[in-house]
C-alpha positions in Angstrom: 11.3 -27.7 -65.6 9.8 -29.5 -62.6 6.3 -29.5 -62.7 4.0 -29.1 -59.3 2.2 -31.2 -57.6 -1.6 -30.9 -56.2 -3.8 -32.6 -54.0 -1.1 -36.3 -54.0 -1.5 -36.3 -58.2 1.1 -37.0 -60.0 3.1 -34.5 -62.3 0.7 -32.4 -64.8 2.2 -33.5 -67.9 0.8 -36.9 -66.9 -2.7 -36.4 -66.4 -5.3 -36.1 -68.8 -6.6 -32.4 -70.2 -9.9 -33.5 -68.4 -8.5 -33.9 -65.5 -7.4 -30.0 -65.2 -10.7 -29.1 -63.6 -11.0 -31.3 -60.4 -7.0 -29.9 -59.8 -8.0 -26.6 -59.8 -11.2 -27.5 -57.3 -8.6 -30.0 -55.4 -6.3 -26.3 -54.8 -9.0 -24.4 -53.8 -10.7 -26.8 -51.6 -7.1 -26.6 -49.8 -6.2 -23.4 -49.7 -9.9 -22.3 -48.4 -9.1 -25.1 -45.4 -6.0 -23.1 -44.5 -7.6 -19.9 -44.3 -10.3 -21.8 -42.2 -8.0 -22.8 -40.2 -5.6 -19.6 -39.3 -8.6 -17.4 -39.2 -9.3 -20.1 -36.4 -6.3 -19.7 -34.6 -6.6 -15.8 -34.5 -9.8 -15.7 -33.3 -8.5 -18.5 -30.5 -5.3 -16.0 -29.7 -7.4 -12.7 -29.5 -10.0 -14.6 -27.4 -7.5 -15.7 -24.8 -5.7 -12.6 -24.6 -9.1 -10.5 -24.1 -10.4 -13.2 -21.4 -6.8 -13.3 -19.6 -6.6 -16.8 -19.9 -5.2 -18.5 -16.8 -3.8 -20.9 -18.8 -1.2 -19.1 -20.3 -0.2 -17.6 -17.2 0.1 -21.1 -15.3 2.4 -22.7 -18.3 4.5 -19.6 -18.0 3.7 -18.0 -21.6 3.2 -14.4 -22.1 -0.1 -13.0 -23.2 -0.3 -12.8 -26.5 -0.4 -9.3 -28.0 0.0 -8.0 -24.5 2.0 -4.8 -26.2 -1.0 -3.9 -28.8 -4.4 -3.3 -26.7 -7.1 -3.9 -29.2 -9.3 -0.7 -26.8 -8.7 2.9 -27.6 -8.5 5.6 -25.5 -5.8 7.9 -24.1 -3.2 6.8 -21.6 -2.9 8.5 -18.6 -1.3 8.7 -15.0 -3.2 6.6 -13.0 -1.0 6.5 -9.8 3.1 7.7 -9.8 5.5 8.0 -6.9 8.7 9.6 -6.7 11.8 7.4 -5.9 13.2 8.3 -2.7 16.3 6.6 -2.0 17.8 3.1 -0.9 15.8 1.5 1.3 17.9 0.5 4.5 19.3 -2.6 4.9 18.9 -3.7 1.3 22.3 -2.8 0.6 23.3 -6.6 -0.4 20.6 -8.8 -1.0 18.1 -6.3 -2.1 14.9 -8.6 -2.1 15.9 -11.4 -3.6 13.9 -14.7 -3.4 10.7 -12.6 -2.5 8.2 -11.6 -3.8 7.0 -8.0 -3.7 3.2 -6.8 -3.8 2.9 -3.4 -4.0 -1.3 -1.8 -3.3 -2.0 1.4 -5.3 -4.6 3.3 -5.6 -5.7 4.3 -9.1 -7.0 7.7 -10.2 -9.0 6.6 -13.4 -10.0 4.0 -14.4 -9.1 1.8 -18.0 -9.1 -1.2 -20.2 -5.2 -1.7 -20.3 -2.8 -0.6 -18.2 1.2 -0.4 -18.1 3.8 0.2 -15.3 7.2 1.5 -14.3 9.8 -0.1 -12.4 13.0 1.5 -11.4 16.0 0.6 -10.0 17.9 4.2 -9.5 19.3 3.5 -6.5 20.7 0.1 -7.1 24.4 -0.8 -7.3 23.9 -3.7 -9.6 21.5 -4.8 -12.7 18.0 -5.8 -10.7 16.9 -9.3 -12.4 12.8 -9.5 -12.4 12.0 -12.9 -13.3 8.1 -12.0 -12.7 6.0 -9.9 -12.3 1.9 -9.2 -12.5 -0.8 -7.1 -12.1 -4.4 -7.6 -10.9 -6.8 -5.3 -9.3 -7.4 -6.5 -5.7 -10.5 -7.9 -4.1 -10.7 -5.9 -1.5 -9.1 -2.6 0.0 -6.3 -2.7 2.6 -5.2 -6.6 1.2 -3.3 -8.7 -1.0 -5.8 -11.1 -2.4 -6.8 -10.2 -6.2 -9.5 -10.7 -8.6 -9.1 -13.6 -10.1 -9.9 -13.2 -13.6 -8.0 -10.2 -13.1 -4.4 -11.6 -13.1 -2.0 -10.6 -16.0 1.7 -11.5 -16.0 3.7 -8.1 -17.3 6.2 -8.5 -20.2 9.0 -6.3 -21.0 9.6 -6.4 -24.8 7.4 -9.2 -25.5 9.2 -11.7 -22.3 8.5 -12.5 -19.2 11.7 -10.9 -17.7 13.4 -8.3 -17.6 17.0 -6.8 -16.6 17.3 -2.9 -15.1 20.7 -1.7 -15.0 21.5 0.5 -11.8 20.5 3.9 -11.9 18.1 2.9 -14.6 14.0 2.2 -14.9 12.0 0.5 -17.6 8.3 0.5 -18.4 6.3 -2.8 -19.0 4.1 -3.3 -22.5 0.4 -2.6 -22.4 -2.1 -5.4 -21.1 -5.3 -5.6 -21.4 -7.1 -5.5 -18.1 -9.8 -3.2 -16.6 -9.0 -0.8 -14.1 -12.1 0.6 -12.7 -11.5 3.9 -11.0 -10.7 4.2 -7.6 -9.9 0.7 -6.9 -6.7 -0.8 -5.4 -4.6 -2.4 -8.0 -1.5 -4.9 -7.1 1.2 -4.6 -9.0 3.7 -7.9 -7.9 7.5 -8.4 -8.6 9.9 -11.1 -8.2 14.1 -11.5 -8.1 15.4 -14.5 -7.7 18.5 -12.9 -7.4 20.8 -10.7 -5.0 20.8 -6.6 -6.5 20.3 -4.0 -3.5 19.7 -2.0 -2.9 16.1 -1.1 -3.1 14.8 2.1 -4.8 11.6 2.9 -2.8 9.3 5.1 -1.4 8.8 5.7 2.3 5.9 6.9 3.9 3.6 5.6 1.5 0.6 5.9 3.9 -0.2 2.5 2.0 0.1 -1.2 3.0 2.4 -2.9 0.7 2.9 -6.9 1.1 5.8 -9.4 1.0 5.6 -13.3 0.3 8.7 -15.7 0.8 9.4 -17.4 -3.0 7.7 -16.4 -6.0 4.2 -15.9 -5.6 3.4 -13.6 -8.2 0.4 -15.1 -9.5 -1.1 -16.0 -6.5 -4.6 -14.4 -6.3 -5.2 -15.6 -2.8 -2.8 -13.2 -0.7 -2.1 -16.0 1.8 1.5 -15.6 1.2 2.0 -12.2 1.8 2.6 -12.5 5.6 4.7 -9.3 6.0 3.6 -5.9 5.6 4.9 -3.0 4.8 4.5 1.1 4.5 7.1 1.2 1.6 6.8 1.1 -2.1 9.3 -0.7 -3.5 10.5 -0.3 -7.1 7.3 0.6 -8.5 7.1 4.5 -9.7 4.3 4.3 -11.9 0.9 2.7 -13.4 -0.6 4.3 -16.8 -3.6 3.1 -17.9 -5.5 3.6 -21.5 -8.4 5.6 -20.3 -11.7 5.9 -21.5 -12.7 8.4 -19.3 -9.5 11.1 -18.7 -8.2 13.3 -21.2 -4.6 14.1 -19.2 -2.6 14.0 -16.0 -2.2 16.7 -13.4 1.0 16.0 -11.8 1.0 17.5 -8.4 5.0 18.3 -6.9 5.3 19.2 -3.2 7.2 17.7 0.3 5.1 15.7 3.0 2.1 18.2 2.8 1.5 16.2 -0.6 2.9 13.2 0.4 0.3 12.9 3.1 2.5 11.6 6.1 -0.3 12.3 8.4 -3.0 11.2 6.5 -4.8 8.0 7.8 -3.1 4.6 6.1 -5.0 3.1 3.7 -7.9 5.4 3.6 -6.3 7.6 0.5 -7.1 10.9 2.7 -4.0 12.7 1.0 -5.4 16.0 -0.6 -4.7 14.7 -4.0 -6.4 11.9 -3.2 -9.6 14.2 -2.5 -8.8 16.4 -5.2 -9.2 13.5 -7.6 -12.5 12.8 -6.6 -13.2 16.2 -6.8 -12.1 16.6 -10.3 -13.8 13.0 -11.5 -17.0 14.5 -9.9 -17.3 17.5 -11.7 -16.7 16.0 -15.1 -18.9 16.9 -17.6 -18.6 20.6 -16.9 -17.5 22.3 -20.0 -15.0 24.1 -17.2 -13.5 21.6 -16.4 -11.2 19.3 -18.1 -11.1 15.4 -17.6 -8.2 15.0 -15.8 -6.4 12.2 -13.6 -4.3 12.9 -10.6 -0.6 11.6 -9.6 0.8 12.8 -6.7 4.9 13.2 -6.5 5.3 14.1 -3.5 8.4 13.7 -0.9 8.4 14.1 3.0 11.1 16.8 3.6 11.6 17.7 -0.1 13.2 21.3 -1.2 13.6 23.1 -3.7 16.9 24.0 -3.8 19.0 21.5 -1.4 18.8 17.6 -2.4 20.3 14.9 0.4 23.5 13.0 0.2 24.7 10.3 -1.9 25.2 9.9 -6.2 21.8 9.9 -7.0 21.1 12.4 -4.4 18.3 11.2 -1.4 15.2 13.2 -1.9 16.6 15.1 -5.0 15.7 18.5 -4.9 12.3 19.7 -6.5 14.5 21.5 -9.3 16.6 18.3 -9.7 13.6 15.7 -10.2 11.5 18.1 -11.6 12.2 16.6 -15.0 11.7 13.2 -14.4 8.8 13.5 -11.6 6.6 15.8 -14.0 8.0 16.1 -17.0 8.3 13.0 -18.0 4.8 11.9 -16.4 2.6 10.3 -18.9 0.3 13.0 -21.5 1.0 15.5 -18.6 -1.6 18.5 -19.0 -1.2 20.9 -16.0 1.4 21.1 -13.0 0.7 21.8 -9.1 3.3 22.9 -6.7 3.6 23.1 -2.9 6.9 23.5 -1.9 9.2 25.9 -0.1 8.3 25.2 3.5 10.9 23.0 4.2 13.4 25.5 2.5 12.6 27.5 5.2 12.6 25.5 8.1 15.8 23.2 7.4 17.9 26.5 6.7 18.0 28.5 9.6 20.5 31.0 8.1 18.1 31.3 5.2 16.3 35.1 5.3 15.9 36.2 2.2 12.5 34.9 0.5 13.8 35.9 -3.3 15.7 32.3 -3.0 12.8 30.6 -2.4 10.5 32.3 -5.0 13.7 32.4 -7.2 13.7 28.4 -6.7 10.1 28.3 -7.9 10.3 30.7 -11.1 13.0 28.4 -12.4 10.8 25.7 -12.1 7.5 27.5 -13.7 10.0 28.0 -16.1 10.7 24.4 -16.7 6.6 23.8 -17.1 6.5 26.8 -19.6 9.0 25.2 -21.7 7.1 22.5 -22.6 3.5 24.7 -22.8 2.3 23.5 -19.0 0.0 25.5 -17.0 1.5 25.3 -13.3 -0.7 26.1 -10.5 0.8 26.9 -7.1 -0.1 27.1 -3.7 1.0 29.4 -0.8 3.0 28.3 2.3 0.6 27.4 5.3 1.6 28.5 8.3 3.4 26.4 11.4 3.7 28.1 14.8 3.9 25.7 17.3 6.1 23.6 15.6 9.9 22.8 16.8 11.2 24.7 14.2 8.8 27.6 14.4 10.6 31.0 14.7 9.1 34.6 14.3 12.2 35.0 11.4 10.6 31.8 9.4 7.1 33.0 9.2 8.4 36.3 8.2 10.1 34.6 5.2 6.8 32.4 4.7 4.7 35.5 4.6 7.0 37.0 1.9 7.1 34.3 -0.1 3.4 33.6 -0.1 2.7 37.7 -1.0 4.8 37.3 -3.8 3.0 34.3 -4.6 -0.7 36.0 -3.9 0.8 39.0 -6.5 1.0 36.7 -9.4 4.4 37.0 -9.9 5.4 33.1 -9.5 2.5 31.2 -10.8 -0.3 31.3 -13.7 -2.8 30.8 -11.2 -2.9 30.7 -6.5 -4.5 28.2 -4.4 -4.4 29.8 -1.3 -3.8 27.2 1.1 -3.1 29.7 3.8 -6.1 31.3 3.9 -7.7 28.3 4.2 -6.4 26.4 6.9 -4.8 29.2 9.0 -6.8 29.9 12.8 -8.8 33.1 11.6 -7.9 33.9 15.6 -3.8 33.3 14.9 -3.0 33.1 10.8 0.4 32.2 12.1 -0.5 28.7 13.1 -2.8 26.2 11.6 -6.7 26.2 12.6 -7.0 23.2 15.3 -9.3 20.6 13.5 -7.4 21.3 10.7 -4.1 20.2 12.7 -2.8 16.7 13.3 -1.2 17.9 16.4 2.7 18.6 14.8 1.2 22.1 14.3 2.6 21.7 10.2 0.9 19.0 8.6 -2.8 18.9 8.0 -5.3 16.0 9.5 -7.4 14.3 7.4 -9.9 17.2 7.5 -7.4 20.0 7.0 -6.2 17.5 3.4 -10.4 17.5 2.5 -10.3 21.1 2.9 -6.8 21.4 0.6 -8.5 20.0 -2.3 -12.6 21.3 -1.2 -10.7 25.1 -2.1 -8.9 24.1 -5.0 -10.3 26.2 -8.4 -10.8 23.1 -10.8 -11.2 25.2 -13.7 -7.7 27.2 -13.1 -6.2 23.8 -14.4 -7.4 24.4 -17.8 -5.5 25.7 -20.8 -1.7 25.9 -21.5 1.0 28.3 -20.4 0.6 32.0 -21.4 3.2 33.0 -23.8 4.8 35.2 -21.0 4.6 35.1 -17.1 
């Protein structure tokens, strides 16, 4: 039998009995310098990681452990927005050999954060070579933090592949999100795959750099701007401070399309702050915000196309809210649009029918759903006397408790006391339907935080 070798000796049988003690102390000298060592190396790798070392973002290696964040907590919606459609003239080259910087806004804050890219409305796999968050320096631009840089992975690398019609979420990486900053989330293809899923009307500035500047922290780059998000649905982040999301569904009232850009003057923005204010209370729960809403959006009629343009409320409901992240109550505002974009629509039971079914879907999976009533809109183009009557019907079903677990009563708060049948004027941007940034303040301002506590009664 051969006989091992230690520390360069030759075979045992050779050496002498008294030479048995130093090869033990020989072995152990050399096993304690390779646990020396690896316990170095560890200490180097979980150091780097934790710092975000530059290094390893320059020499194009991923993070290490970027999928296992070493801070606890509880991962929650920290920003979302529904895919709309495909983004015009994007049908061939999508965005390829740009890069993409999308600005967010997050609703709580965290030590690691995630996101979720989606490619829905593509007709071909979208190739992401790149891609990287950072929290930016400054609000309303594309320069970043510097220490704040991280390059996403998908699965450990650097890129990733999203079939058409599909979406895929990036691993964890540690980085610190403070609440209420902007955070840039940045994406690369090198290659042609349009079109682009995206988000109109973001009331946001997004940003667009020629090559792949994804790790550039200076913003120069980004010469063109834009009001679309592109690709990006969602950022989670592993909260130390929220205990849930409160997804909120609605149509361009939630959207905010007349809301100031950049300034986050959405009412969900507002209720946010609201709810981050008051926590504490033993009232009311800890709770981010993310805001899926869609300018024009029904709930019964989706647009046209295979996947429908601005899916229906009842069609998106399960990916839009459902499928949010640790989801703990549900707000809807929808139906107006129902009533104004069907003029041979009369009877209120299908609208209210349209948002049982979708109580329903909440129920199902033990969600509170809080809903709002329909605010009024005379004055408008599509204002007729035989509208409001179906909006008044609808909301006195909805003031009955027969729809929802719990009202916010929108209309009573922003109607003219003088005319309920329009909107109060400093609470009117002047379309005479959607709110100005003071009617959105006052959305949120009347907004019951505590009705968003607890779970769906066993029966409605």
């Amino acid at each position: 039998m051969t006989k091992r070798h230690a520390g360069g000796a030759g075979p045992a049988a050779e050496q002498p009995m008294s030479a048995a003690p130093a090869r033990h102390g020989a072995m152990l000298a050399a096993i304690i310098a390779v646990i020396v060592f690896l316990s170095a190396a560890i200490y180097v790798g979980v150091s780097a990681d934790e710092g975000g070392d530059q290094n390893n973002l320059a020499s194009g290696r991923a993070p290490h452990n970027s999928a296992a964040p070493a801070s606890t907590g509880t991962w929650v919606g920290a920003w979302s927005a529904s895919p709309v459609g495909a983004e015009p003239g994007t049908e061939t080259t999508g965005m390829a050999g740009h890069s993409v910087r999308n600005v967010v806004h997050a609703s709580a804050g965290g030590t690691s954060a995630r996101v979720t890219l989606s490619n829905l409305y593509g007709q071909q796999p979208l190739s992401i070579t790149h891609a990287t968050i950072a929290v930016a320096a400054t609000v309303n631009n594309a320069a970043a933090v510097t220490d704040t840089m991280r390059r996403l992975t998908f699965g450990g690398g650097t890129s990733v592949i999203i079939p058409a019609g599909e979406q895929v979420m990036s691993d964890a990486v540690r980085v610190r999100i403070p609440h209420g900053s902007d955070v840039l989330v940045t994406t690369y293809t090198p290659t042609p795959s349009g079109p682009v899923t995206y988000h109109p009307h973001a009331r946001q500035m997004s940003y667009v750099a020629d090559g792949d500047r994804t790790e550039d922290v200076t913003g120069t780059a980004y010469t063109e701007q834009s009001e679309y998000w592109r690709y990006l649905t969602a950022l989670d982040v592993l909260s130390d401070e929220s205990a849930g999301t409160v997804v909120v569904l609605g149509d361009s009232l939630t959207d905010g399309i007349t809301s100031t850009v950049g300034a986050n003057h959405r009412w969900t923005d507002a209720l946010s702050d609201r709810l981050r204010d008051a926590a504490g209370s033993d009232d009311v729960p800890r709770y981010s915000v993310v805001n899926q809403g869609i300018s024009g959006n029904q709930i019964l009629a989706a647009g046209l196309g295979r996947p429908a343009d601005n899916p229906s409320g009842l069609s998106r409901f399960g990916r839009d809210v459902l499928d949010r992240t640790n989801v703990k109550a549900v707000v809807i505002d929808l139906g107006v649009n129902d009533i104004l974009r069907n003029p041979h629509q009369v009877d209120p039971r299908t609208v209210t029918d349209g948002l049982r079914k979708l109580v329903r879907q909440a129920h199902a999976r033990g969600l509170r759903v809080v809903g709002a009533t329909l605010m009024p809109f005379q004055g408008h183009r599509g204002y007729t006397d035989a509208r409001d009557a179906v909006r008044q019907a609808v909301n006195a079903e909805i003031r009955a408790g027969k729809v929802y677990d719990a009202v916010v009563d929108f209309d009573a708060a922003l109607r003219d006391p003088y005319n309920p049948r329009r909107l109060r004027g400093d609470y009117d941007s002047g379309d005479h339907l959607h709110p100005s940034d003071k009617g959105y303040k006052r959305m949120a301002e009347v907004f019951d935080l505590e009705d968003l506590k607890g779970s769906a009664p066993a029966q409605l």
